[in-house]
C-alpha positions in Angstrom: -28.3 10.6 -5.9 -25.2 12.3 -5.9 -27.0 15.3 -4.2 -28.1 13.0 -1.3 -24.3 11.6 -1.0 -23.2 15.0 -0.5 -26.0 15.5 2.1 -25.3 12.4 4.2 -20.9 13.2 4.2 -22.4 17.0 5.0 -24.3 15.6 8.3 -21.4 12.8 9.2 -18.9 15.8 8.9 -21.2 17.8 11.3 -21.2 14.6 13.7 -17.3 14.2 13.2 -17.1 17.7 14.7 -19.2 17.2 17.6 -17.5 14.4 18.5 -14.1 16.0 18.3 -14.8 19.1 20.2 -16.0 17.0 23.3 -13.0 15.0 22.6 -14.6 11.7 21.6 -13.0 11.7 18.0 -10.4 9.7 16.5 -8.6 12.2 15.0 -5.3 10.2 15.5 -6.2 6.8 13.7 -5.4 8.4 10.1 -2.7 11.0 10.5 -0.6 11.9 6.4 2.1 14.2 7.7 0.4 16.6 10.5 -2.7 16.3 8.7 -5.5 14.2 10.1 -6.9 12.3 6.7 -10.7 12.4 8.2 -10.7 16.1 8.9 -9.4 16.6 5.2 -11.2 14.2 3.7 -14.8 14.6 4.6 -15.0 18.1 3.6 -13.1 17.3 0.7 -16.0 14.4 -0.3 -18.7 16.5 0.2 -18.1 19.3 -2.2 -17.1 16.3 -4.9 -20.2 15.0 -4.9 -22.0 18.3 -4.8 -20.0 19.4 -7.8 -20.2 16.5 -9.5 -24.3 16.2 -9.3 -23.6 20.1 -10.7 -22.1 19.0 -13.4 -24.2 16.1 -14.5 -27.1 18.4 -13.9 -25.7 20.8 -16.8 -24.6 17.7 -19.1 -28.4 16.4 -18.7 -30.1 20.1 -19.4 -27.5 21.1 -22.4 -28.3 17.0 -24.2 -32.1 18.6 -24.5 
């Protein structure tokens, strides 16, 4: 499940970027600093869940 999370942020990050080099993104609704949140975020989400499925993965095999 976790796996497929990752997936789905992957492919909305991809989108995102699309968007924001034809200049359609809203890069300037969520802006910490001079850091926009969404650019920092999504790629940020999507190696969480990845690592997170990881490690669940392990904790499942090593129980058996």
């Amino acid at each position: 499940m976790l796996v497929i999370f990752g997936i789905i942020v992957a492919y909305i990050e991809t989108v995102y970027s699309v968007l924001k080099i034809f200049g359609i993104g809203a890069e300037e609704l969520l802006i910490f600093g001079s850091v926009p949140l969404i650019s920092f975020i999504l790629p940020l989400m999507r190696m969480l869940f990845f690592i997170s499925a990881f490690v669940i993965m392990i904790y499942k095999q090593s129980r058996k």
